[in-house]
C-alpha positions in Angstrom: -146.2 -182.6 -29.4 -144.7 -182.2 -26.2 -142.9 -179.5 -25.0 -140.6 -178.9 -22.2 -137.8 -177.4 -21.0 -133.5 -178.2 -20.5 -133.1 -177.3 -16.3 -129.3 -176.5 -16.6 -127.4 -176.7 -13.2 -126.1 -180.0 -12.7 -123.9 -179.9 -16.2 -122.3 -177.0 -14.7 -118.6 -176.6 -13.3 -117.0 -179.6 -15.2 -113.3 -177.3 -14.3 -114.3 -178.9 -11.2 -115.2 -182.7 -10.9 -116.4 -184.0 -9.1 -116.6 -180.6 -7.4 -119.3 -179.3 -4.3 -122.7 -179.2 -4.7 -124.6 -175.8 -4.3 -121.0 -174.2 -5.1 -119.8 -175.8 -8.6 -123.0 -177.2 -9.7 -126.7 -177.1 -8.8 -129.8 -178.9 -9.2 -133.6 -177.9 -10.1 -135.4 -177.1 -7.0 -139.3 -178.1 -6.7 -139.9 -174.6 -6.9 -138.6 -174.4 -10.6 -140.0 -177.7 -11.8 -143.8 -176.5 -10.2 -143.1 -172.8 -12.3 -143.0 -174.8 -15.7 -145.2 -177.8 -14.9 -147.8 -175.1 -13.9 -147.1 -173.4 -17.4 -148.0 -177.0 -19.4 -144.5 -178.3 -20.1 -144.9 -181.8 -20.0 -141.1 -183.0 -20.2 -137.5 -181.7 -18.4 -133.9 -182.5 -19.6 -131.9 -182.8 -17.0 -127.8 -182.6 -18.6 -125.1 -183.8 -15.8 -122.1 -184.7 -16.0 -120.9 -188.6 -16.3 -117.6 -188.4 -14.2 -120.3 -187.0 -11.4 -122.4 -189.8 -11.4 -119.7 -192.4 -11.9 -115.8 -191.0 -10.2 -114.6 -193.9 -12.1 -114.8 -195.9 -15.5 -116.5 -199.5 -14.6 -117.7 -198.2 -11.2 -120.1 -198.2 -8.8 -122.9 -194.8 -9.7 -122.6 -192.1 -7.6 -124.8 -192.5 -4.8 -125.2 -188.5 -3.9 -125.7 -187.7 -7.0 -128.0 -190.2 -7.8 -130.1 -189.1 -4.7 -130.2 -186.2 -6.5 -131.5 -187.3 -9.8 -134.6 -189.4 -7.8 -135.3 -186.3 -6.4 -135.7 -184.7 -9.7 -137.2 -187.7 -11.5 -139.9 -188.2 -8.4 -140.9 -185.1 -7.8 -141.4 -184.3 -11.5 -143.3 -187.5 -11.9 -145.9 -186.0 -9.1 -146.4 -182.9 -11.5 -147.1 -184.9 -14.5 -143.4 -184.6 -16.0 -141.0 -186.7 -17.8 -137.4 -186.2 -17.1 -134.5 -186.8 -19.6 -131.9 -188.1 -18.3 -128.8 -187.3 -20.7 -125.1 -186.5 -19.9 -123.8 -183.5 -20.7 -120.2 -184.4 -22.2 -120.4 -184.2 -26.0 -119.1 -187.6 -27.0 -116.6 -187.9 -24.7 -115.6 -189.1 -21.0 -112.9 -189.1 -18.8 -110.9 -186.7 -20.9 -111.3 -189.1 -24.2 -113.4 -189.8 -26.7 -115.6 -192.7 -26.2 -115.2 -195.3 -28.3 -111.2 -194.7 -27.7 -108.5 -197.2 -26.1 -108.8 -194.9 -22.8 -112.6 -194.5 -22.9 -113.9 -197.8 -24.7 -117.4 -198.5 -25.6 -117.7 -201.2 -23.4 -117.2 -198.5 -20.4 -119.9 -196.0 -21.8 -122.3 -199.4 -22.2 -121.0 -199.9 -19.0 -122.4 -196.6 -17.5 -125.5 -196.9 -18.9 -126.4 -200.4 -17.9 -125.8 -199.3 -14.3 -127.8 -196.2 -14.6 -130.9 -197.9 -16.4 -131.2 -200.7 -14.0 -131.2 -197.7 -11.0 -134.3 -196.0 -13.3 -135.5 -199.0 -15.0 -138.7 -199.1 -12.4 -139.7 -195.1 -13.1 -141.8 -194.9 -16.2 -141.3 -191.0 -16.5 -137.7 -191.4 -17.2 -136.3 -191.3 -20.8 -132.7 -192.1 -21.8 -131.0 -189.6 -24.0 -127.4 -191.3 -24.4 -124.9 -188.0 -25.1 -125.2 -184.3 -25.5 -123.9 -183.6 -29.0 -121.1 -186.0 -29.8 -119.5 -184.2 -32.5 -115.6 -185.7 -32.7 -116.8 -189.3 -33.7 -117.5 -190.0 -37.0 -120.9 -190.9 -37.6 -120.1 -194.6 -37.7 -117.7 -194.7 -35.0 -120.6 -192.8 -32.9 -122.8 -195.7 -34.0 -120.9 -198.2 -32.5 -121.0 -196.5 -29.1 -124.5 -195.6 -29.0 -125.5 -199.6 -30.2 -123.5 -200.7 -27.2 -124.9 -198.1 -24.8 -128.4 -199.1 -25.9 -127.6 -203.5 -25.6 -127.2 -202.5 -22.1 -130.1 -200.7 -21.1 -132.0 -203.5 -22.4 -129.8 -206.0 -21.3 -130.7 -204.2 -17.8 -134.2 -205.0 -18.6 -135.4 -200.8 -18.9 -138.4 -200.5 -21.7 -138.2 -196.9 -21.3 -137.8 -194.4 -24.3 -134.2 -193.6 -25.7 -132.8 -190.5 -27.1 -130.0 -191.0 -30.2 -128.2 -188.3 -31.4 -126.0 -188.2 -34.4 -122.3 -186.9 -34.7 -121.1 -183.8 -35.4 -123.3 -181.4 -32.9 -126.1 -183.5 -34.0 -127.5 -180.3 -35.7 -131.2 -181.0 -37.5 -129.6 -178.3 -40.5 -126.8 -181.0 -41.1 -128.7 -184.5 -40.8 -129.3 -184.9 -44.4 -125.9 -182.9 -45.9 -124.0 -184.9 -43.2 -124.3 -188.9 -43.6 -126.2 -188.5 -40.0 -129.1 -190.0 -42.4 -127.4 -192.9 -44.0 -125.6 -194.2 -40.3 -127.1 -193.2 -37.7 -130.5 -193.1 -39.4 -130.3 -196.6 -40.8 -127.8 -198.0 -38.1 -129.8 -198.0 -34.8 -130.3 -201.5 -33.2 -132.9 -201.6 -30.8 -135.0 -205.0 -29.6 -137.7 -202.9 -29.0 -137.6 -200.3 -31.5 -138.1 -197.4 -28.4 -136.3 -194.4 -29.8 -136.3 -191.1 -31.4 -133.7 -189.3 -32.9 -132.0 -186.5 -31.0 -131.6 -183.8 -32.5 -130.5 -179.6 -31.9 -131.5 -176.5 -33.7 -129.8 -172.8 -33.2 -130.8 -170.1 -35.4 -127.8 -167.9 -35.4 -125.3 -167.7 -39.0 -123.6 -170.6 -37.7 -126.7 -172.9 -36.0 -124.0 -172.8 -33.1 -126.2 -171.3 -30.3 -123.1 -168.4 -29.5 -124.8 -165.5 -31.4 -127.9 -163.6 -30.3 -129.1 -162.6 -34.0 -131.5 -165.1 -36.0 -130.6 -165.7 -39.6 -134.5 -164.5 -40.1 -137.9 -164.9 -38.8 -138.1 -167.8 -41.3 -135.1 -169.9 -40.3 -135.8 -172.2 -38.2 -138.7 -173.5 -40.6 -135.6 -173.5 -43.0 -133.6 -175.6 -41.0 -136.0 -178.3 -39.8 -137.4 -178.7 -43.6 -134.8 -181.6 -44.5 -134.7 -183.6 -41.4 -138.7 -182.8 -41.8 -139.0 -185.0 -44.6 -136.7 -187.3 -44.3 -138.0 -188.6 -41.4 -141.9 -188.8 -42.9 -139.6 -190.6 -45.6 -138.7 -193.4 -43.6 -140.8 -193.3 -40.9 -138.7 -192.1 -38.0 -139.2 -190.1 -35.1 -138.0 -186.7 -33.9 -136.7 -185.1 -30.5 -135.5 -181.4 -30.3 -133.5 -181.1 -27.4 -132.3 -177.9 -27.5 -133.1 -174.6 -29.1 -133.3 -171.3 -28.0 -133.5 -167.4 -29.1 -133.3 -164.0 -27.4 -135.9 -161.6 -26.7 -135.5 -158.9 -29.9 -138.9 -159.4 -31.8 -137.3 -161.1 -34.7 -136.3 -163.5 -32.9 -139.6 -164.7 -31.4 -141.0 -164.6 -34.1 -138.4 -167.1 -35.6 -139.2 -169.4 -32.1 -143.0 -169.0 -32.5 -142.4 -170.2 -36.3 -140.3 -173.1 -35.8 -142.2 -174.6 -32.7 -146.3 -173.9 -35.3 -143.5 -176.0 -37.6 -142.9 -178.6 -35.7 -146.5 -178.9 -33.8 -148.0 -179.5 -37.8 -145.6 -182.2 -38.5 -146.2 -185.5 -36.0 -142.6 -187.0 -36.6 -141.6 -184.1 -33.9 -142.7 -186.2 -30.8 -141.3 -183.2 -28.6 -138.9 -180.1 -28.2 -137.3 -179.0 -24.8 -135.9 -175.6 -25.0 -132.1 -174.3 -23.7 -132.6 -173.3 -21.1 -133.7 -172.2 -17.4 -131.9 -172.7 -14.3 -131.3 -170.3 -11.6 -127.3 -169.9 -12.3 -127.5 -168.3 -15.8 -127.8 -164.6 -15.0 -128.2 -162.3 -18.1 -127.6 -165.4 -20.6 -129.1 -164.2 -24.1 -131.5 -167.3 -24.1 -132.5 -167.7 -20.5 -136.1 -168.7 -19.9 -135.8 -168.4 -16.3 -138.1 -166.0 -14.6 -137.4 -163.1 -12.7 -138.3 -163.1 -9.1 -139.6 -166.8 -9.0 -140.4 -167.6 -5.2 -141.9 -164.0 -4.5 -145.3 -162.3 -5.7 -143.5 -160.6 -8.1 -142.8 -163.8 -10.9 -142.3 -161.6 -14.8 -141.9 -164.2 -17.5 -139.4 -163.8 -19.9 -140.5 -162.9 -23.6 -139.9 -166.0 -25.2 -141.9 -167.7 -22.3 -145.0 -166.3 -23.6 -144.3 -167.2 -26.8 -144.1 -171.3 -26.0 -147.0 -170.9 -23.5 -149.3 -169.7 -26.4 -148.6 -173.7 -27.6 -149.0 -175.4 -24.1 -152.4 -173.9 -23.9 -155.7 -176.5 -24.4 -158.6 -175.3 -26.4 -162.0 -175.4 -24.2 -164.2 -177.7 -25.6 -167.5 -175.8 -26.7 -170.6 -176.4 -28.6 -173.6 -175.0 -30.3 -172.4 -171.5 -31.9 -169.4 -169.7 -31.3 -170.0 -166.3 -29.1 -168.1 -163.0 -30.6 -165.5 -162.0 -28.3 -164.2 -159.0 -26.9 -160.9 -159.4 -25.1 -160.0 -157.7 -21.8 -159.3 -153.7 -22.1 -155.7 -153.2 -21.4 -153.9 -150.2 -21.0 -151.3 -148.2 -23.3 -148.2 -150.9 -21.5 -147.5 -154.0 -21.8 -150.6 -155.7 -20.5 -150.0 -159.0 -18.8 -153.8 -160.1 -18.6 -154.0 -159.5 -22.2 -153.5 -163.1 -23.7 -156.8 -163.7 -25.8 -157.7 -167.2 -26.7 -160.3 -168.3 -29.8 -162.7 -171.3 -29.1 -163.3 -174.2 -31.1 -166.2 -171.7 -33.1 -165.4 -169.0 -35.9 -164.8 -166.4 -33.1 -164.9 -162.7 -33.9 -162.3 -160.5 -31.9 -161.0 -157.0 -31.9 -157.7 -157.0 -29.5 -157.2 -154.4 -27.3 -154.7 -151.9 -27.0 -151.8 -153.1 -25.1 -149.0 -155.7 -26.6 -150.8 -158.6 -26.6 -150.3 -162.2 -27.6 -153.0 -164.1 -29.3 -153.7 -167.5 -29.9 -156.6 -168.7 -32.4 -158.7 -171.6 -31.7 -159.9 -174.4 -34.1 -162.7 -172.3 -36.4 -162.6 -170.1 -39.1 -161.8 -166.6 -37.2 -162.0 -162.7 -37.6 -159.1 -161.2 -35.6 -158.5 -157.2 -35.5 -155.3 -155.8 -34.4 -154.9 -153.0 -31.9 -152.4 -149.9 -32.3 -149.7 -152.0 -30.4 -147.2 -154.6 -31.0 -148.9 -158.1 -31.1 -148.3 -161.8 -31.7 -151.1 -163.2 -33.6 -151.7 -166.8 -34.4 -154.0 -168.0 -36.6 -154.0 -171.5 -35.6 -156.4 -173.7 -37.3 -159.6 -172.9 -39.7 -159.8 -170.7 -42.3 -158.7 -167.2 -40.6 -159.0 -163.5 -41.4 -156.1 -161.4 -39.2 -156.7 -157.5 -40.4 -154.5 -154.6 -39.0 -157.2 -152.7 -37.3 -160.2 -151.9 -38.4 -159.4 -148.5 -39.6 -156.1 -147.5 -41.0 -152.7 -146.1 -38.8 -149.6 -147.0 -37.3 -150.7 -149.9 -35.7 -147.7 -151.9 -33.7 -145.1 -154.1 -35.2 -146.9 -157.5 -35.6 -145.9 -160.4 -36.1 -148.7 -162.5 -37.8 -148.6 -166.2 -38.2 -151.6 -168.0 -40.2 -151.0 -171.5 -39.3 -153.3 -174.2 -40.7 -155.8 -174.0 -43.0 -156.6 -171.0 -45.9 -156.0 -168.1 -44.1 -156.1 -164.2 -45.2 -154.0 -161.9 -43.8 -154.4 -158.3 -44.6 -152.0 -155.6 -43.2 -152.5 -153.2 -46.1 -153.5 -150.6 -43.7 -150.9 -150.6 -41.4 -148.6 -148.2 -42.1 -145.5 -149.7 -39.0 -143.2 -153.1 -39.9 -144.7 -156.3 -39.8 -143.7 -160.1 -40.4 -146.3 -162.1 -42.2 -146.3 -165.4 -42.2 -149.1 -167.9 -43.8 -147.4 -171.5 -43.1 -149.7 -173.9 -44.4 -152.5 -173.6 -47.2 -153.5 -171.5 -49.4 -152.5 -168.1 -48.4 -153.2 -164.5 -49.0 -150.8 -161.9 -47.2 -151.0 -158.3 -48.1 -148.6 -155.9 -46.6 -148.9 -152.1 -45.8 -146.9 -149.0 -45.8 -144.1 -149.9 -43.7 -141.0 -152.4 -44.2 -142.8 -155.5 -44.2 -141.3 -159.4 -44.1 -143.5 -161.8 -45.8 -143.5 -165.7 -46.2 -145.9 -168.3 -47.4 -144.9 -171.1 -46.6 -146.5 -173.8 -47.8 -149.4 -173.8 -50.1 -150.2 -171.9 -53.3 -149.8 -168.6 -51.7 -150.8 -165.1 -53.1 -148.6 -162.6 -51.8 -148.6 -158.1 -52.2 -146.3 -156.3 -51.1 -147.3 -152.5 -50.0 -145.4 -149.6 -50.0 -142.3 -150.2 -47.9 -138.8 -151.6 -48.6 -140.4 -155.0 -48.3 -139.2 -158.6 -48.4 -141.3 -161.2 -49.7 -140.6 -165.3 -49.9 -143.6 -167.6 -51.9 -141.3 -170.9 -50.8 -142.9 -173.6 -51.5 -145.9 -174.0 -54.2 -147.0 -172.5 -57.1 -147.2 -168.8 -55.6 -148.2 -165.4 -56.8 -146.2 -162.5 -56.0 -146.9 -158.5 -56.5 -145.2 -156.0 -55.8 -146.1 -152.3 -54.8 -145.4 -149.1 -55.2 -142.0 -149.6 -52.7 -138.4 -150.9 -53.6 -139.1 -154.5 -52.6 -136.9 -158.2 -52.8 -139.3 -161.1 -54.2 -138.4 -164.0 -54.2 -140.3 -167.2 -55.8 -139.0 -170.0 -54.3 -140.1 -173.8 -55.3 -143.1 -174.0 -57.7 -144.1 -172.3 -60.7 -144.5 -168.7 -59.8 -145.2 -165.7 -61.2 -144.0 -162.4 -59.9 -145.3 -159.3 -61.4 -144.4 -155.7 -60.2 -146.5 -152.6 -60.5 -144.0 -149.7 -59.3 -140.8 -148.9 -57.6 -137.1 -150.5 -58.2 -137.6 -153.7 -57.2 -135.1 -157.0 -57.0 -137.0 -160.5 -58.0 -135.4 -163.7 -57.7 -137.6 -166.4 -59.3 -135.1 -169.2 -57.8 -136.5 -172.9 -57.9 -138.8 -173.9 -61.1 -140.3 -172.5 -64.1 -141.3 -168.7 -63.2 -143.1 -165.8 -64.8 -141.0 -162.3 -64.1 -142.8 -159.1 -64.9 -140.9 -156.0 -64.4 -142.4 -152.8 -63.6 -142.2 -149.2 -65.0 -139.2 -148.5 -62.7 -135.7 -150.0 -62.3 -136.3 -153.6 -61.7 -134.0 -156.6 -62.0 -135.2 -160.0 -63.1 -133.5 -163.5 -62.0 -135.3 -166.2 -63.2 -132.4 -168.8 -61.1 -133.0 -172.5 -62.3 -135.9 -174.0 -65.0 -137.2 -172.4 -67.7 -138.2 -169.0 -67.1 -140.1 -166.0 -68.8 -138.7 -162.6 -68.1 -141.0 -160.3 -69.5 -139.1 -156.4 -69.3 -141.9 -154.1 -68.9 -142.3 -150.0 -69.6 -139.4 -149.8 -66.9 -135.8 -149.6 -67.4 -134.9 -153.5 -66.3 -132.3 -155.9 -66.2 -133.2 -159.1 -66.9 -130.9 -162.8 -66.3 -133.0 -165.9 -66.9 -129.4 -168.0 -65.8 -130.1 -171.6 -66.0 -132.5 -173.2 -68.7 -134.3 -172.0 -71.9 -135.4 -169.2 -71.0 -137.6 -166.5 -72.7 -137.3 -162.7 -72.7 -140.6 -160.5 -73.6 -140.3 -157.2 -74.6 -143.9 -155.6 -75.7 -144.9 -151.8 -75.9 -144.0 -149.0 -74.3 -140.9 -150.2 -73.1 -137.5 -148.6 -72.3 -134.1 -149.6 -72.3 -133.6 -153.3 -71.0 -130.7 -155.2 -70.7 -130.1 -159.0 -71.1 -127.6 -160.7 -68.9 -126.2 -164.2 -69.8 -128.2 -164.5 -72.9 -126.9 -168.2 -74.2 -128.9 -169.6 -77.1 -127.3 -172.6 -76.8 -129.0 -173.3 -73.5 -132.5 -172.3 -75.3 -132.7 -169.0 -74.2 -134.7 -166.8 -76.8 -136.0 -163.5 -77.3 -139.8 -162.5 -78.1 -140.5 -159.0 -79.4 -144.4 -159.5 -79.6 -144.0 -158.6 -83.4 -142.2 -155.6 -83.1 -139.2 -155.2 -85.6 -135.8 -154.6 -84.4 -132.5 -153.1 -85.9 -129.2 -153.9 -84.6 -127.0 -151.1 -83.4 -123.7 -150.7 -81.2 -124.1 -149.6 -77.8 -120.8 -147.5 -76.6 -119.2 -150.6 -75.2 -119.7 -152.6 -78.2 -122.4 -154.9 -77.0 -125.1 -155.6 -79.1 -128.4 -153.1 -79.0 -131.4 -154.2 -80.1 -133.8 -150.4 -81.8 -137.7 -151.9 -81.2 -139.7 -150.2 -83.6 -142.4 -149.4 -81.0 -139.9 -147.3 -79.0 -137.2 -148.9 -76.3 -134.4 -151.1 -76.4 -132.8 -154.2 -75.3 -129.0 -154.3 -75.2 -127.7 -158.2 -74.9 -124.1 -157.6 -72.4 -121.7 -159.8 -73.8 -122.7 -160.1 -77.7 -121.5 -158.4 -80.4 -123.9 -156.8 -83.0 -122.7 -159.3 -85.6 -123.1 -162.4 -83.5 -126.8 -161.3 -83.6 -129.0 -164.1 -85.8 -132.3 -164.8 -86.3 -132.6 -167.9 -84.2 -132.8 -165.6 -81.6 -136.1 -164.3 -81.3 -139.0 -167.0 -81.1 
């Protein structure tokens, strides 16, 4: 998968068209394009402004500002770099929409027949039609993009060509939206040359105006739908623009969505928003400080995408055990370990480091400070530290293969993620954030307030001696608790609940569930589907919510005897003859029958 990078400048000062050059709007300079060519990014969007490169509807191009662009397009092509060319005007020019009486199609085709024949010679170029149309419907947005794309061809460019949907043209809302059904079905093109354009925030609103993340886990969220659906049918996928801050969360929500992406080929490439030497203290810059002097810092989410532009060496015969570079107590920058192709064994050192895994099955030890570990592919084991403490607060991805991750002896935060295969996660002491991800995961929780997602697959969730949040996901899983007050939500499929001897509560969510009560004192809602309740010995007082026989839903003693009682409020409570109770909210003791209990 390619990656690259949105060089913001030229899209700027549209208060001001077609405004000055170097005072309302800018363009990269070599100097920028060698910073992130030399990093590996293979691909630049470069968003102007239509009304710039064409001062009037069915006019001649621009010709300064298509100096410009040549400038970009050729110099980038001397570093190895494609350059997206893609006006920055959100479905609309000249002040109205396109595909209006005052904007027609035929004047957008118009544009872009001019500007294709100009770039129809430079192989590096790719067409991206529109920067998030989002007023259009998603039919009325077809009809514009069809015409724009007749006349490329018609101007007799073969190049590659970007298509966004309508409405933002947010990955989240392809499939909810009928982006899908329109857009996806609707695109003509004689030579079948295009990918899908589409954007991904990670803020509440996927909007891009919010510096929080939803989670460490939402980006993987977001991308799931338009994920499958275009393995589905066979289509490809363009991220043009996404972008976090620099709080830990949210790099680890970056690295996740971008290890995402990289395992599922439909996702032909990603460029992220943005650099450009205008944007000052903007929450998602990627622009270095102090490029053109010896003192160049990359920013933090830099070194998370350069982990993915690096290339494996190619090695053979056995794998050597490694020991990375000695840092010092700071924020090493030499500290940036990478595994071989062998099953490499490495012990990183102290320092916050960032490390990337190669393709074997490798042993990777933490260090007392914050690190970014990446399993990568193979079968991996990522331990803590080699001795217990307060080691720094990882994040941990697995990333391919059947990887075991074991924090149990950390006693600092952590964020745990297994992504594909088989999994095994183990948290430690401190407030930990675990995820599966794919596969049939097996997931412990330690001692912390912890938060714990199986998502897909048939996973296996316990929980520790902390006040913990499971939750089960899709699949069949089985969650099972072994202390503390802990919340379960068994969501998706048919789950197996075990409370705990403390103050648990049980969702089972949708299928058929078993919610089995435990010595604690637990309340227990199996909400949709026949569900079963088990209530063995010792047990305390339970309580059901939402029991419906109707629906199925019965109650299993394991032989005990019962005898029917009022509880204060007049509910129904059930006296188990081997000690405990289970009171059933919303029944009365004479609704109470036999055809209750299995």
């Amino acid at each position: 998968m390619k990656l690259g990078i949105n060089l913001a400048g030229p899209d700027f000062g549209t208060g001001k068209l077609p405004g000055r050059l170097g005072t309302d709007y800018t363009y990269p300079t070599t100097q920028e394009i060698d910073y992130y060519a030399g990093k590996g990014m293979s691909v630049l969007r470069l968003p102007f402004i239509w009304e710039r490169a064409q001062l009037s509807e069915n006019g001649p191009l621009n010709a300064s500002e298509l100096a410009q662009m040549d400038t970009v397009v050729g110099y980038a092509a001397s570093r190895g770099m494609q350059v997206i060319l893609e006006p920055h005007n959100f479905g609309s020019g000249f002040g109205h929409l396109i595909g209006s009486a005052e904007t027609p199609d035929s004047a957008f085709a118009d544009f872009w027949g001019r500007l294709a024949s100009h770039f129809a010679g430079r192989d590096n170029v790719i067409f991206g039609l529109m920067n998030e149309p989002h007023a259009q419907t998603a039919q009325q947005w077809l009809g514009s993009a069809n015409a724009a794309i007749a006349a490329i061809r018609s101007a007799g460019a073969r190049q590659e060509i970007l298509v966004p949907g309508s409405y933002w043209s947010g990955a989240h809302s392809w499939v909810s939206s009928d982006n899908d059904t329109v857009i996806g079905r609707g695109v003509v093109d004689p030579l079948n040359n295009f990918a899908f354009e589409v954007h991904q925030y990670l803020d509440s609103d996927s909007s891009g105006t919010h510096a929080t993340v939803v989670s460490a886990s939402i980006g993987v969220e977001r991308l799931t739908a338009i994920t499958q659906w275009a393995e589905a049918t066979n289509n490809r996928l363009f991220l043009g623009e996404f972008g976090v801050a620099q709080d830990a969360t949210s790099l680890a929500a970056l690295a996740n969505m971008v290890a995402y992406m990289r395992a599922h080929p439909v996702w032909e490439g990603a460029t992220y928003w943005a650099a450009g030497p205008w944007w000052g203290d903007y929450m998602f810059t990627i622009e270095p400080t102090g490029l053109g002097s010896n003192q160049v810092v990359d920013r933090p989410q830099m070194d998370v995408l350069e982990n993915f532009l690096i290339t494996l060496p190619s090695q053979s015969g056995p794998a050597p055990s490694i020991q990375s570079p000695v840092g010092t107590r700071g924020p090493d920058v030499i500290t940036r370990p990478v595994g071989t192709l062998g099953p490499d064994l490495i012990t990183l050192p102290l320092g916050s480091v960032t490390f990337l895994g190669g393709a074997g099955n490798d042993t990777v030890y933490g260090s007392l400070d914050a690190e970014l570990i990446y399993g990568n592919q193979g079968d991996d084991l990522l331990v803590a530290g080699r001795t217990a403490g307060p080691y720094g607060h990882d994040s941990v991805f697995g990333g391919q293969g059947q990887d075991v991750i074991d924090y149990s002896a950390s006693s600092d935060d952590s964020f745990i993620y297994g992504n594909l295969g088989d999994d095994t996660l183990s948290g430690g002491s401190g407030d930990d954030v675990l995820y599966g991800g794919q596969g049939q995961d097996l997931i412990r929780v330690g001692m912390g307030r912890n938060l714990a997602y199986g998502n897909l697959g048939d996973d296996t969730l316990v929980g520790g001696s902390g006040n913990s949040t499971l939750y089960g996901g899709q699949g069949q899983d089985l969650i099972s608790l072994e202390a503390g007050d802990n919340l379960v939500f068994g969501n998706l499929g048919n789950d197996t609940l075990v409370g705990g001897p403390g103050y648990d509560t049980l969702f089972g969510g949708q299928g058929d569930d078993v919610l089995t009560g435990g010595s604690g004192d637990n309340t227990l809602s199996g909400d949709l589907g026949a569900d079963r309740y088990v209530f063995g010995q010792p047990s305390r007082t339970s309580k059901i919510l939402g029991f419906n026989p109707a629906e199925g839903d019965r109650i299993d003693l394991r032989g005990q005897s019962y005898t029917v009682v009022a509880a204060a409020d007049g509910d129904a409570l059930l006296a188990l003859s081997g000690g405990g109770s289970v009171r059933l909210t919303g029944i009365r003791p004479a609704q109470v029958d036999a055809s209750f209990f299995s």
